[in-house]
C-alpha positions, 0 to 999 in steps of 0.5 A: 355923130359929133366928131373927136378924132380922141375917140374915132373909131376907124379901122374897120376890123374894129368896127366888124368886131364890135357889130359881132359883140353887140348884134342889136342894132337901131335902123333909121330911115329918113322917109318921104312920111318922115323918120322912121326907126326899128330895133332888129338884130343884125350879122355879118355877111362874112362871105360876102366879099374878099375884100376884108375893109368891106362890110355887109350885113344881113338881116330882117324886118317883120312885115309892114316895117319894110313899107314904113321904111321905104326899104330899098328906095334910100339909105338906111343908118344901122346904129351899133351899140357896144359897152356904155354906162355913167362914170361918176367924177367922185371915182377920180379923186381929183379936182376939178372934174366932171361927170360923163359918159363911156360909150362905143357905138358904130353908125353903118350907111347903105341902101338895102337890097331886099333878098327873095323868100328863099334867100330870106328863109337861108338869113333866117336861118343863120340868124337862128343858128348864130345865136343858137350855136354856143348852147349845149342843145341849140336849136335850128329852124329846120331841125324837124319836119314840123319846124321846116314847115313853121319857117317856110310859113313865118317867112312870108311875114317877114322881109330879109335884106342885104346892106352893102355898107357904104361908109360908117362913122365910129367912136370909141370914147373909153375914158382914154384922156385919164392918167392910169391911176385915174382909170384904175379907180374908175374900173374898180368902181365899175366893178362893184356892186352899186347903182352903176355896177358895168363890168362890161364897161369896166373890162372895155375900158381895161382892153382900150387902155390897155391896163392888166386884168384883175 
């Protein structure tokens, strides 16, 4: 990723909040048979150290992803996606400009460490009920009899790993180099209906740059 100490990202409190708003991520292996990429969902191991600039995910693959990756022999790169869309140039009502891209992304680097069928399973687990606790009636992998004896079966089919994280690279590119008036028009676009209608966007750039809510 291109460095612009504009738009880094570097705290690491950042960085975990953005893998805990955006939890699908890309995972890319450079392998003996060459690149290899697979679209997983991951979460924090917030437990897993006491040392609050450390960063550990967890997470699964579907069998034979863990081959075609090489899991556990090399680095793995986790590509985090937060908010981004287009912002167009007619929004800023100034001359000269151009069009760009807003965007917040993490690139997380470690060497997998592959869990047993049991630990595997517990990942499943909190992977279901993370994404399961905000509903009215969630529900859990071994809620029943007939659901524990699913899981145990389904995790043979799947490979479970903890990544360590190494290092990550981040950016946060949010329109930051725009006066406030500009940023304004900006965000009111977002905010409307049309063909780039983000409000996700529009309520990040407002966060980053600190402007009030509407």
């Amino acid at each position: 990723m291109r460095e612009n100490t504009d738009y880094a990202l570097t705290r690491t409190e950042d960085a975990k909040a953005l893998i805990r708003a955006s939890p699908w991520a890309t995972m890319i292996s450079a392998t003996s048979a060459g690149p290899v990429a697979s679209h997983y969902p991951f979460i924090l191991d917030e437990q897993d150290s006491d040392d609050p600039d450390a960063i550990t995910l967890v997470s699964h693959v579907g069998r034979p992803d863990e081959r075609l990756h090489e899991l556990g022999s090399h680095e793995l790169l986790v590509v985090f996606y937060g908010p981004s869309g287009y912002i167009s140039p007619s929004w800023y009502e100034v001359d000269p400009a151009v069009p760009t891209w807003d965007f917040a992304t993490v690139h997380a680097h470690g060497v997998p460490e592959i869990l047993s069928d049991a630990e595997n399973l517990a990942v499943l687990e909190r992977l279901v009920d993370h994404f399961e606790d905000p509903l009215p009636n969630p529900f859990r992998m071994r809620g029943t009899l007939a659901t524990s004896a699913y899981a145990e079966r389904i995790v043979a089919g799947t490979v479970g790993f903890r990544l360590r994280v190494t290092r990550f690279e981040g950016k946060e590119k949010m329109s930051q180099d725009k006066p406030v008036e500009v940023l304004e028009r900006v965000v009111a676009a977002l905010d409307r209906p049309g063909p780039y209608e983000n409000p996700e966007l529009a309520a990040r750039i407002r966060l980053v740059n600190g402007l009030r809510t509407s």
